[in-house]
PDB file of N, CA, C and O in Angstrom:
ATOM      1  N   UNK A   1      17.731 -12.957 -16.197  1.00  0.00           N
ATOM      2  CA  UNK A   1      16.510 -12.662 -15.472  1.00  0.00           C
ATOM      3  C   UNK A   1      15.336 -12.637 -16.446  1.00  0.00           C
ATOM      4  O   UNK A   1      15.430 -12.237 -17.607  1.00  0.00           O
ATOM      5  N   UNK A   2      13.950 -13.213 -15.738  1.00  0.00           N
ATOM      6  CA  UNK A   2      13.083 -13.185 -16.713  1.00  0.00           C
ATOM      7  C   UNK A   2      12.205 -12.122 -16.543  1.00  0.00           C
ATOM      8  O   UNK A   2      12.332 -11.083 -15.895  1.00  0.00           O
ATOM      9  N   UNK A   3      11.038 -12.664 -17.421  1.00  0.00           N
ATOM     10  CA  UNK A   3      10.036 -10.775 -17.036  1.00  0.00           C
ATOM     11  C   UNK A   3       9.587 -10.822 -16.143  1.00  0.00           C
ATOM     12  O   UNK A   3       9.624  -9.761 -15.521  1.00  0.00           O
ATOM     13  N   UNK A   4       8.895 -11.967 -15.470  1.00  0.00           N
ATOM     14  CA  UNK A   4       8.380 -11.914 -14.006  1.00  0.00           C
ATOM     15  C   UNK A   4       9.084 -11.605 -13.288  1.00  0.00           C
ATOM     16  O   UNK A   4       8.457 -10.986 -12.427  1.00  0.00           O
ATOM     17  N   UNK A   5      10.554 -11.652 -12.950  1.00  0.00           N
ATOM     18  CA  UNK A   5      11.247 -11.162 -12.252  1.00  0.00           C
ATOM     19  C   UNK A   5      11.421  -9.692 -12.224  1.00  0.00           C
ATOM     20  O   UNK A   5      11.251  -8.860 -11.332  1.00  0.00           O
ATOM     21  N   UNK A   6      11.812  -9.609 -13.461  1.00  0.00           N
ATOM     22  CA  UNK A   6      11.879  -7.544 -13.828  1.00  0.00           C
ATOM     23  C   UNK A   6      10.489  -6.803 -13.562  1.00  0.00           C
ATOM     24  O   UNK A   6      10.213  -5.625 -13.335  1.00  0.00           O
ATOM     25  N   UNK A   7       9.783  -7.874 -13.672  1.00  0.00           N
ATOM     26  CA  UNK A   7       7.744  -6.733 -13.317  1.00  0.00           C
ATOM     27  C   UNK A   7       8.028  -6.922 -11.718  1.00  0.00           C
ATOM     28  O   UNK A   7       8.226  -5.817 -11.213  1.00  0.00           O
ATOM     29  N   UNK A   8       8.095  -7.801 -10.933  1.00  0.00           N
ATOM     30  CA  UNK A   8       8.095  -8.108  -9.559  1.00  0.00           C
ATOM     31  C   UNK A   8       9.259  -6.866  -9.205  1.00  0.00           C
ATOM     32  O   UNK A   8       9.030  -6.090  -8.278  1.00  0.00           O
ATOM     33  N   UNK A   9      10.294  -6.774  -9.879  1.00  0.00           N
ATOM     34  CA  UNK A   9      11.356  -6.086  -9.210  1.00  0.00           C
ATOM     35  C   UNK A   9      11.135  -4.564  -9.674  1.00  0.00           C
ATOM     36  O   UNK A   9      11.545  -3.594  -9.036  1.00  0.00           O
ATOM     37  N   UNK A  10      10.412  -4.503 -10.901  1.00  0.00           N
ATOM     38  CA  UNK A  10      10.345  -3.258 -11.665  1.00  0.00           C
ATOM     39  C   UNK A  10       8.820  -2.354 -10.420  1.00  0.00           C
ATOM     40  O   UNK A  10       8.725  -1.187 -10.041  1.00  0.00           O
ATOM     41  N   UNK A  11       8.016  -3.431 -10.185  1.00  0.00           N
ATOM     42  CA  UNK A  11       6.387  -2.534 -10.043  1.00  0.00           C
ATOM     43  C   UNK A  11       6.898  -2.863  -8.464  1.00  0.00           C
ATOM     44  O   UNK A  11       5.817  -2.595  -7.940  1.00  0.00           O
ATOM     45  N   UNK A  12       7.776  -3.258  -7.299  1.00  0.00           N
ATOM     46  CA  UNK A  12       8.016  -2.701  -6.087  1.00  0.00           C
ATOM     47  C   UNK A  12       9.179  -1.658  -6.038  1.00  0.00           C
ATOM     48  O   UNK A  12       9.511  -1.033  -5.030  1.00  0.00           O
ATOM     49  N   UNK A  13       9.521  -1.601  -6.781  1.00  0.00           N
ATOM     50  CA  UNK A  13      10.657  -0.319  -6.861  1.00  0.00           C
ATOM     51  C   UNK A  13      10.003   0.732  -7.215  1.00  0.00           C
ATOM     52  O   UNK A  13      10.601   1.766  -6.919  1.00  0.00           O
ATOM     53  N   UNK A  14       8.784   0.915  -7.849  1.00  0.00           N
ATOM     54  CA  UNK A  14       8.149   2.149  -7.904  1.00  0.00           C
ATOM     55  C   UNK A  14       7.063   2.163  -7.068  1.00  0.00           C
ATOM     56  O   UNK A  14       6.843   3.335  -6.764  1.00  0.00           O
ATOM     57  N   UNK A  15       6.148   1.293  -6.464  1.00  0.00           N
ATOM     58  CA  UNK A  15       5.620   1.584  -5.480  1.00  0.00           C
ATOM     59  C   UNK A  15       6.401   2.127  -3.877  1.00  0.00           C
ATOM     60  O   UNK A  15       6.082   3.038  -3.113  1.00  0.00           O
ATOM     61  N   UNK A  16       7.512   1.126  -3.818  1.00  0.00           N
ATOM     62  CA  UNK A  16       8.837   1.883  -2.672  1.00  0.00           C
ATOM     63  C   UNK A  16       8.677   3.211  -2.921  1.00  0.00           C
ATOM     64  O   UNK A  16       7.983   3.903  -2.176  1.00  0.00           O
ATOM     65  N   UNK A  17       9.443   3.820  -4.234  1.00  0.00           N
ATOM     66  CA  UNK A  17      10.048   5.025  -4.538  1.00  0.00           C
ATOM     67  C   UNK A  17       8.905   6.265  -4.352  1.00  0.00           C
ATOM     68  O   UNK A  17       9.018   7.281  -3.666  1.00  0.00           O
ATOM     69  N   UNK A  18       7.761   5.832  -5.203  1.00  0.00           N
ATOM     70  CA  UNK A  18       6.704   6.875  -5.201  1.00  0.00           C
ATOM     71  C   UNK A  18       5.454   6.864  -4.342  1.00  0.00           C
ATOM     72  O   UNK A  18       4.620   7.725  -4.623  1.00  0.00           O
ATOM     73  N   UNK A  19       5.141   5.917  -3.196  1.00  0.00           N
ATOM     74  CA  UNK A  19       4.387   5.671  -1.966  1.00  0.00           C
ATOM     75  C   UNK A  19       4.908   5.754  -0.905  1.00  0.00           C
ATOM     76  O   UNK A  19       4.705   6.666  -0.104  1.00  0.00           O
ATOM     77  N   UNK A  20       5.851   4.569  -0.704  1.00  0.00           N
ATOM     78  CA  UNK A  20       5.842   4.081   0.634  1.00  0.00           C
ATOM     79  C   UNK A  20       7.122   5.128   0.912  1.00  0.00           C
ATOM     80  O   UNK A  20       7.257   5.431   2.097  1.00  0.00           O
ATOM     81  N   UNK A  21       7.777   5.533   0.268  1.00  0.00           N
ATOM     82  CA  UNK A  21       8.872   6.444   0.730  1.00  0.00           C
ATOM     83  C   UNK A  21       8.230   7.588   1.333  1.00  0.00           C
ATOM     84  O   UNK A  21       8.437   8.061   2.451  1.00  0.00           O
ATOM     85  N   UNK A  22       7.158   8.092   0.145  1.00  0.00           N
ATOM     86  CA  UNK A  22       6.360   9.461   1.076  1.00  0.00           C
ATOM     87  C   UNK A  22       5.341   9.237   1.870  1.00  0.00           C
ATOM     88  O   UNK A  22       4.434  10.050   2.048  1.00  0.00           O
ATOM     89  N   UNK A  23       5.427   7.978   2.469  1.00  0.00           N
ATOM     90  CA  UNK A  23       4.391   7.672   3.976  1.00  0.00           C
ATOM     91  C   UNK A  23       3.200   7.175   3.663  1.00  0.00           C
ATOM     92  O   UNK A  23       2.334   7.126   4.536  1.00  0.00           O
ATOM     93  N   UNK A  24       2.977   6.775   2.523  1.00  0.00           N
ATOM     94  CA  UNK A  24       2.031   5.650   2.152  1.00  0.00           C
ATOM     95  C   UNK A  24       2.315   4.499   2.468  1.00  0.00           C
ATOM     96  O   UNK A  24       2.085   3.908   1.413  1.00  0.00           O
ATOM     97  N   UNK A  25       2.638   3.786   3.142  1.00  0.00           N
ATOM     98  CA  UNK A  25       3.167   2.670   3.416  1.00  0.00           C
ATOM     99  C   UNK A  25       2.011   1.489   4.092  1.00  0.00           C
ATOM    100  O   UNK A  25       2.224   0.428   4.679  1.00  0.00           O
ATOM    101  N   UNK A  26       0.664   2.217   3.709  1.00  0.00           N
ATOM    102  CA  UNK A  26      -0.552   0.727   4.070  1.00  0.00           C
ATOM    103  C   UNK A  26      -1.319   0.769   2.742  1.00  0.00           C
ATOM    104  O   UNK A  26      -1.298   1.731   1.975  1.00  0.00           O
ATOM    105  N   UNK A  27      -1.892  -0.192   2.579  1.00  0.00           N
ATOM    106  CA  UNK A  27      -3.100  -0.290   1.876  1.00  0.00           C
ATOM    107  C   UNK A  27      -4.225   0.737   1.683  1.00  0.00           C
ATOM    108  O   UNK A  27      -4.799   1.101   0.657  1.00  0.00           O
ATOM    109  N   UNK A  28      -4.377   1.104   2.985  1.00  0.00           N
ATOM    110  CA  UNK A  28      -5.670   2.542   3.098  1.00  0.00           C
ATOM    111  C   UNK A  28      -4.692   3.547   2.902  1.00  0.00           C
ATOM    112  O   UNK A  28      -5.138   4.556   2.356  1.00  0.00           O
ATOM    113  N   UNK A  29      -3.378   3.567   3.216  1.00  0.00           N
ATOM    114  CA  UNK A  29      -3.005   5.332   2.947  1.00  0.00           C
ATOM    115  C   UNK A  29      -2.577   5.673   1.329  1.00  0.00           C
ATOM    116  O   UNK A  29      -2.432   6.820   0.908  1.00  0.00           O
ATOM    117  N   UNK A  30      -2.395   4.365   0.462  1.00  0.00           N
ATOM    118  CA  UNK A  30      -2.097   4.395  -0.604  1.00  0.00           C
ATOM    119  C   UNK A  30      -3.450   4.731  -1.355  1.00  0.00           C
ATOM    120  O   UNK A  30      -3.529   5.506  -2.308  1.00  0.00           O
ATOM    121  N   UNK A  31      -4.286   4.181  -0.906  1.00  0.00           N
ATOM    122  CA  UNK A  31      -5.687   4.061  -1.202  1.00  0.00           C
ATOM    123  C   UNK A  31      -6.193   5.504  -1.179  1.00  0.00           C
ATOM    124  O   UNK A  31      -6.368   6.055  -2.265  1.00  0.00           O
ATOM    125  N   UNK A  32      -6.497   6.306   0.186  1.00  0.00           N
ATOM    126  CA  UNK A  32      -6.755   7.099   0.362  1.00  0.00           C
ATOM    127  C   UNK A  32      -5.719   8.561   0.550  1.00  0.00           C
ATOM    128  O   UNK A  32      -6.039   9.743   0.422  1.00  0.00           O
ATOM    129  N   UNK A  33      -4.770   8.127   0.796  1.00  0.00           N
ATOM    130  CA  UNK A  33      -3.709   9.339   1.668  1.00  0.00           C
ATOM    131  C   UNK A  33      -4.160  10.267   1.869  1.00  0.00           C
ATOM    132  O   UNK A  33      -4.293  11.251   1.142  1.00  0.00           O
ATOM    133  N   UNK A  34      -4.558  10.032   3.216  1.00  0.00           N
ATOM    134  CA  UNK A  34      -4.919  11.004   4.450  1.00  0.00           C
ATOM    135  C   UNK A  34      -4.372  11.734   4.425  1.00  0.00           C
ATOM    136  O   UNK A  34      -4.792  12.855   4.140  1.00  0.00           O
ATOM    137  N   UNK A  35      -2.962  11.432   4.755  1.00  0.00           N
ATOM    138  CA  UNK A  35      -2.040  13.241   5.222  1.00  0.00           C
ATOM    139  C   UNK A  35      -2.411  14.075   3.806  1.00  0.00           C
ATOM    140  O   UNK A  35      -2.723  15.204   4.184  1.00  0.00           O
ATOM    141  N   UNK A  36      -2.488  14.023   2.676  1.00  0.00           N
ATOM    142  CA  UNK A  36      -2.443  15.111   1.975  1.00  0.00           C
ATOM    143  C   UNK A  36      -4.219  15.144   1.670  1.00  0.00           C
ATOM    144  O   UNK A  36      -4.442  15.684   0.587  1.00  0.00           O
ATOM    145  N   UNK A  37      -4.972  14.873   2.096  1.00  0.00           N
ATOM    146  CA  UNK A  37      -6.261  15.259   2.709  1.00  0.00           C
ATOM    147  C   UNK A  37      -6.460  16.353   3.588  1.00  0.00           C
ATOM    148  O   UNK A  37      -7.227  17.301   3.416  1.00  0.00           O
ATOM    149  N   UNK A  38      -5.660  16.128   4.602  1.00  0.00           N
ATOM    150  CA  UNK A  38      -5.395  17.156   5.860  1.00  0.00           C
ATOM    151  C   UNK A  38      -4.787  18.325   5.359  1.00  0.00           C
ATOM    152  O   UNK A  38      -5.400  19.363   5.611  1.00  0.00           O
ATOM    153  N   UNK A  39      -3.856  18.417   4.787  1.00  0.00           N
ATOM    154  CA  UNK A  39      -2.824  19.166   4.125  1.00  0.00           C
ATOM    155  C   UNK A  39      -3.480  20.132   3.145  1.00  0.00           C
ATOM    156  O   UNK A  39      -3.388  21.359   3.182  1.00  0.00           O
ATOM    157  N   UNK A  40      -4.342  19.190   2.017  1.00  0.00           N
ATOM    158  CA  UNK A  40      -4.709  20.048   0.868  1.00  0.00           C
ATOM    159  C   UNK A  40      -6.203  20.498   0.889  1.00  0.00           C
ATOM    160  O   UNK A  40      -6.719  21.502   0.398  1.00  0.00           O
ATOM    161  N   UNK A  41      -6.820  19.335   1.691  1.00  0.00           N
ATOM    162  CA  UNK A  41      -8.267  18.916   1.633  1.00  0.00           C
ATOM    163  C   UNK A  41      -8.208  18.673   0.784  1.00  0.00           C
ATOM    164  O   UNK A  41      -8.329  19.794   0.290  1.00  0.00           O
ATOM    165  N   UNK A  42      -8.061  17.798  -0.331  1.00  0.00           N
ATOM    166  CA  UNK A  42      -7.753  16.628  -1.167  1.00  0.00           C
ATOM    167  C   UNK A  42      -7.310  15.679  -1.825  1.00  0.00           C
ATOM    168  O   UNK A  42      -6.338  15.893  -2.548  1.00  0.00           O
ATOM    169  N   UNK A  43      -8.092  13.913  -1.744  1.00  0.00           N
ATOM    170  CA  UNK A  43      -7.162  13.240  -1.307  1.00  0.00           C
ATOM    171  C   UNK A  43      -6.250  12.761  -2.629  1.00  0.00           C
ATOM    172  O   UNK A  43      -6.389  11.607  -3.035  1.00  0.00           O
ATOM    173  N   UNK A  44      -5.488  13.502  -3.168  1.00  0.00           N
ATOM    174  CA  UNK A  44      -4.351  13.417  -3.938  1.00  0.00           C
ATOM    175  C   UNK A  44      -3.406  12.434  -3.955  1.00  0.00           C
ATOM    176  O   UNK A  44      -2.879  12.093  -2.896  1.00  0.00           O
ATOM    177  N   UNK A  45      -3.056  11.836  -5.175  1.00  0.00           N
ATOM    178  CA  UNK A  45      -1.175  10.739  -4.832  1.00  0.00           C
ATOM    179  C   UNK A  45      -2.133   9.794  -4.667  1.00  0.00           C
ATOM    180  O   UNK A  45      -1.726   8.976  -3.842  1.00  0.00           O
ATOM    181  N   UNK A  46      -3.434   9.468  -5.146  1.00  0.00           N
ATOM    182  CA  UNK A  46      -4.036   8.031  -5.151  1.00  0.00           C
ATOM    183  C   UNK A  46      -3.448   6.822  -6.002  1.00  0.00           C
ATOM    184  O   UNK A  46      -3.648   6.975  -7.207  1.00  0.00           O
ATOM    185  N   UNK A  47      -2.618   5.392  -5.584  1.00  0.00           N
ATOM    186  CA  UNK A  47      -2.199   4.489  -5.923  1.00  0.00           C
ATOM    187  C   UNK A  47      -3.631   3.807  -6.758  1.00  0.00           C
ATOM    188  O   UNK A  47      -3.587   3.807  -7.988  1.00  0.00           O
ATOM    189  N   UNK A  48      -4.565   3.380  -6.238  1.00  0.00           N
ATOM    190  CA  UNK A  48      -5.704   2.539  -6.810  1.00  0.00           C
ATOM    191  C   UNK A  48      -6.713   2.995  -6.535  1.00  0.00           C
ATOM    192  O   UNK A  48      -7.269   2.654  -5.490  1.00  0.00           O
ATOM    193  N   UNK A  49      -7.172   3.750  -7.239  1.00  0.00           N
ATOM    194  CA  UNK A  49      -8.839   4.423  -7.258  1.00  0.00           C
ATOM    195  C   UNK A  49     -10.215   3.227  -7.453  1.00  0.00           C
ATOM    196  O   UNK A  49     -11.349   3.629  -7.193  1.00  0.00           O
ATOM    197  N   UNK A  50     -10.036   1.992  -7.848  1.00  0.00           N
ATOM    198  CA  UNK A  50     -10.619   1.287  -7.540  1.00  0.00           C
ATOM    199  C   UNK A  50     -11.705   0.938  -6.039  1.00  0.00           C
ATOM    200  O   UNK A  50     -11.088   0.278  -5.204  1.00  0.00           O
ATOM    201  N   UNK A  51     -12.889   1.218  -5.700  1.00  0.00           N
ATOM    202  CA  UNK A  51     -12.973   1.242  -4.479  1.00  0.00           C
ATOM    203  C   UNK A  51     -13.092   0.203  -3.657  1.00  0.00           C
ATOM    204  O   UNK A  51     -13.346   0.361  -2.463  1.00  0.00           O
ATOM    205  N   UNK A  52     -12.917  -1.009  -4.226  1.00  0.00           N
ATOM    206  CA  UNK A  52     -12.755  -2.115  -3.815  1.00  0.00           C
ATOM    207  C   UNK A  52     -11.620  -2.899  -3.768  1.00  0.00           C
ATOM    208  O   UNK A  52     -11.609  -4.128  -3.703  1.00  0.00           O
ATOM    209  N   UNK A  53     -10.227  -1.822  -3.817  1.00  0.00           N
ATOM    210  CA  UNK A  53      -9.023  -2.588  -4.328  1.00  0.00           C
ATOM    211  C   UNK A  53      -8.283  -3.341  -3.331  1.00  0.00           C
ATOM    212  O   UNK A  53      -7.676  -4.378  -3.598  1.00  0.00           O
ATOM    213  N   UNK A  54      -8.363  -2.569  -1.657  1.00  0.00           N
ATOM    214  CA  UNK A  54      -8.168  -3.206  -0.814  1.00  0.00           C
ATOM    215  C   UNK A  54      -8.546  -4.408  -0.269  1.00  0.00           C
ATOM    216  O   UNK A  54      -7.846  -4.993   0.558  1.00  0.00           O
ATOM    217  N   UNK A  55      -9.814  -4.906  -0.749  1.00  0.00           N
ATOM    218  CA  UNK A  55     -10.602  -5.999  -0.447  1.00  0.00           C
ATOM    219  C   UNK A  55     -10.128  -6.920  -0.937  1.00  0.00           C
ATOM    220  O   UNK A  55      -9.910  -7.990  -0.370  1.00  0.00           O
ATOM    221  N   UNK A  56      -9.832  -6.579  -2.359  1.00  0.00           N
ATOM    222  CA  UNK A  56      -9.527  -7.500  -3.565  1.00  0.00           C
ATOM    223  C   UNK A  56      -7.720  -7.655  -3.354  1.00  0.00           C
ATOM    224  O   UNK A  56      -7.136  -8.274  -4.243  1.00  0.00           O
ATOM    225  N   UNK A  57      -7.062  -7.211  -2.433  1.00  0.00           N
ATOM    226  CA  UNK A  57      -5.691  -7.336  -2.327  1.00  0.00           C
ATOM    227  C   UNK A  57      -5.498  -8.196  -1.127  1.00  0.00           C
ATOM    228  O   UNK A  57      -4.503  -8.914  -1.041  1.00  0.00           O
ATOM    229  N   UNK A  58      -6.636  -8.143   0.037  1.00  0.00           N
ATOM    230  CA  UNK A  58      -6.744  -8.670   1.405  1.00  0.00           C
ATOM    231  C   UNK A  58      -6.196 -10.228   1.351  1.00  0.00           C
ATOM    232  O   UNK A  58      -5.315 -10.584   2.134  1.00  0.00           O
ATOM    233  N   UNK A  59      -6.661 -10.969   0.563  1.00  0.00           N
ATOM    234  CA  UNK A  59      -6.399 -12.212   0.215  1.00  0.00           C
ATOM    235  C   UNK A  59      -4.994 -12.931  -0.067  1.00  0.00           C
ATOM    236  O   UNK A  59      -4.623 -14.086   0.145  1.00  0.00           O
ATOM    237  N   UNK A  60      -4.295 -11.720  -0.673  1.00  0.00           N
ATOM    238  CA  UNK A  60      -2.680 -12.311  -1.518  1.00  0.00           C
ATOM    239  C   UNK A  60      -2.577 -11.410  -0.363  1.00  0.00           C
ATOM    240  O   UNK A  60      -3.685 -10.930  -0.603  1.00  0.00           O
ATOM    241  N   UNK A  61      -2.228 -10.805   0.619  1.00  0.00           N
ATOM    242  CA  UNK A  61      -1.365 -10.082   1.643  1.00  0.00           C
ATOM    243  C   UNK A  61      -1.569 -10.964   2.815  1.00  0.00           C
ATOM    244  O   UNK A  61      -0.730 -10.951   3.716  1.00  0.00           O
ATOM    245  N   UNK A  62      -3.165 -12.137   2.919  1.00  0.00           N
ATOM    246  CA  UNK A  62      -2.850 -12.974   3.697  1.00  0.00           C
ATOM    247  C   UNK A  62      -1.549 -14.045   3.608  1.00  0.00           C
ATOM    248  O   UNK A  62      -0.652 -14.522   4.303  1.00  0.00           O
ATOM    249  N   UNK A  63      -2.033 -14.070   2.424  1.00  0.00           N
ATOM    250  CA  UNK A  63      -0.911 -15.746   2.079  1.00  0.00           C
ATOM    251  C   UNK A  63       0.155 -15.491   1.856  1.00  0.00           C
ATOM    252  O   UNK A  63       0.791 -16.424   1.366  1.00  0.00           O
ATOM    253  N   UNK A  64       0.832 -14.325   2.045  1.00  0.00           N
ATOM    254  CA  UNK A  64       1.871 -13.656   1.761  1.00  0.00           C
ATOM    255  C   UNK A  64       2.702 -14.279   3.085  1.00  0.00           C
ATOM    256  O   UNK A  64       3.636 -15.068   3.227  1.00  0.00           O
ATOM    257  N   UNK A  65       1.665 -13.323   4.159  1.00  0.00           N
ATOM    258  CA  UNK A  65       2.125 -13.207   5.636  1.00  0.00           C
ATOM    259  C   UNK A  65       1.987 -14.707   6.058  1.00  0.00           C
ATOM    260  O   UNK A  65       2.565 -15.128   7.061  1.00  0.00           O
ATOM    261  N   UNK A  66       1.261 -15.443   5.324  1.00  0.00           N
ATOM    262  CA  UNK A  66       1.025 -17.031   6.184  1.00  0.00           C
ATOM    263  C   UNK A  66       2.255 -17.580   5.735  1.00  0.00           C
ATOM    264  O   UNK A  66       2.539 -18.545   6.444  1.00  0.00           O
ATOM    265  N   UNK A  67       3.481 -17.276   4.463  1.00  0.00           N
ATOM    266  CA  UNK A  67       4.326 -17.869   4.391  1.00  0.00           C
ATOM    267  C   UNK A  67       5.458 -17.381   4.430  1.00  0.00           C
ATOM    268  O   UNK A  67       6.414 -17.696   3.722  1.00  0.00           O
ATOM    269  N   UNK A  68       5.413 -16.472   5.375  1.00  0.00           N
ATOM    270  CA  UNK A  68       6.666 -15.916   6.220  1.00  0.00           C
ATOM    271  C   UNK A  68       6.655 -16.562   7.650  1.00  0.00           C
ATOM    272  O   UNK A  68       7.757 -16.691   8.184  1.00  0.00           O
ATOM    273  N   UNK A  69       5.897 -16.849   8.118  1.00  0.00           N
ATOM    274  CA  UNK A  69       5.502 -17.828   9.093  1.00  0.00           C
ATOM    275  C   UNK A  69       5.450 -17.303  10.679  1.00  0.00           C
ATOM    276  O   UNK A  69       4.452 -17.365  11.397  1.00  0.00           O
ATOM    277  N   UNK A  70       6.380 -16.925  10.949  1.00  0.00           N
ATOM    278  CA  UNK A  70       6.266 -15.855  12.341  1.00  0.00           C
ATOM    279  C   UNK A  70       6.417 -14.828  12.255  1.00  0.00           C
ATOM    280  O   UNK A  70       7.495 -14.811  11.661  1.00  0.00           O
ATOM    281  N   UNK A  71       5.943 -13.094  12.512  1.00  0.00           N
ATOM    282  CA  UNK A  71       6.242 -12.368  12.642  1.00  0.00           C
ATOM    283  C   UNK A  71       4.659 -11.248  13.672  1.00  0.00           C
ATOM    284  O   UNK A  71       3.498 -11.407  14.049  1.00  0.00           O
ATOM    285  N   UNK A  72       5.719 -10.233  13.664  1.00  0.00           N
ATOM    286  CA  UNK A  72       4.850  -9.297  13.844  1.00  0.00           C
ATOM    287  C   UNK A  72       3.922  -8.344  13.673  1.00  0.00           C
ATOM    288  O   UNK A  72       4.204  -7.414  12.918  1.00  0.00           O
ATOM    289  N   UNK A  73       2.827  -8.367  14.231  1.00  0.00           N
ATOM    290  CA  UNK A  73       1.917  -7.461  13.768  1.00  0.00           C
ATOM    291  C   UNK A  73       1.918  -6.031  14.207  1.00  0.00           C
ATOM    292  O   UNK A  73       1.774  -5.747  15.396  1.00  0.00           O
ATOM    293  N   UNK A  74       2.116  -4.890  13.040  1.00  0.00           N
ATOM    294  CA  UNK A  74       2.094  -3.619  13.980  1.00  0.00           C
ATOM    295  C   UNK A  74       0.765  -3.126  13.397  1.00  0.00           C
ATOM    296  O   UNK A  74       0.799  -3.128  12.167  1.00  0.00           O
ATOM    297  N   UNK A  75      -0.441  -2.689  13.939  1.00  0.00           N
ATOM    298  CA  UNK A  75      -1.308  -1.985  13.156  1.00  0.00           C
ATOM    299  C   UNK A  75      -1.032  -0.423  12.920  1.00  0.00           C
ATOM    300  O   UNK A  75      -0.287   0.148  13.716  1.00  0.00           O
ATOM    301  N   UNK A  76      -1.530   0.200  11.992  1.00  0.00           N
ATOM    302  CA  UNK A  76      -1.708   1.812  11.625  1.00  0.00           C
ATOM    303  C   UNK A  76      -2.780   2.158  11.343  1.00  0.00           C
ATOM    304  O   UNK A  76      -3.280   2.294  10.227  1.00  0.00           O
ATOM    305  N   UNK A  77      -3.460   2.423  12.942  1.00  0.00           N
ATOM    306  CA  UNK A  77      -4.919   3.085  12.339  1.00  0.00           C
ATOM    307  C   UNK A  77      -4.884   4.315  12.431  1.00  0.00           C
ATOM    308  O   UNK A  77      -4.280   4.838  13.368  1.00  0.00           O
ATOM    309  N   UNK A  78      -5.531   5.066  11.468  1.00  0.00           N
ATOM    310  CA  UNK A  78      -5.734   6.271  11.546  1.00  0.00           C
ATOM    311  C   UNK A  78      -6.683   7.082  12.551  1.00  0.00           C
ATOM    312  O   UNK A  78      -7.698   6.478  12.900  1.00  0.00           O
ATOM    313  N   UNK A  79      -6.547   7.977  12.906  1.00  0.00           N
ATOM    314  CA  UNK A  79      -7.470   8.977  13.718  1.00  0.00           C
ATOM    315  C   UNK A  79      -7.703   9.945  13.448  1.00  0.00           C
ATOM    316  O   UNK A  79      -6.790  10.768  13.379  1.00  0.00           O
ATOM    317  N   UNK A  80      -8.704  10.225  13.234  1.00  0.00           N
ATOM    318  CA  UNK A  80      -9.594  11.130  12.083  1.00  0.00           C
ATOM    319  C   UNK A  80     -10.333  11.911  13.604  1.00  0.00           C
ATOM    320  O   UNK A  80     -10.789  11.175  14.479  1.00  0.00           O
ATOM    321  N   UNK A  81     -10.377  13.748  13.786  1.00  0.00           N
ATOM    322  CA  UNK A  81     -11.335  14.230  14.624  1.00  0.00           C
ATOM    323  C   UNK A  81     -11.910  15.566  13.879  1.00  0.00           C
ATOM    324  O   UNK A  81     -12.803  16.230  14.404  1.00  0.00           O
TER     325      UNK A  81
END
């Protein structure tokens, strides 16, 4: 195995393990995570503090999904009152 393989396999095994396992599992909740907003009132467990990181990811998550070719869309919007 080469390194691109071990970074590809190495940097989704820790985003799995330390996000999406504890319910970060979009772009904005990794970004922001709401629930521990609500929880702490602050938004803590930030993946990319960048504030433009989602924008700048929008592009490779298209072409991602354009070459899986059919599937489904579920959205997760949040509701904030």
């Amino acid at each position: 195995m080469g390194y691109p393989h071990k970074a590809i396999v190495g940097g989704s095994s820790f985003i799995g393990n330390n996000y999406v396992k504890s319910g970060q599992n979009t772009l904005y909740k990794m970004r922001w995570n709401p629930q521990r907003l609500v929880e702490t009132g602050r938004p803590t467990h930030q993946y990319a503090t960048d504030i433009g990181w989602a924008s700048k990811q929008v592009y490779t998550m298209y072409n991602l999904y354009q070459e899986i070719g059919e599937y489904s869309l579920v959205l997760d919007i949040p509701v904030y009152q």
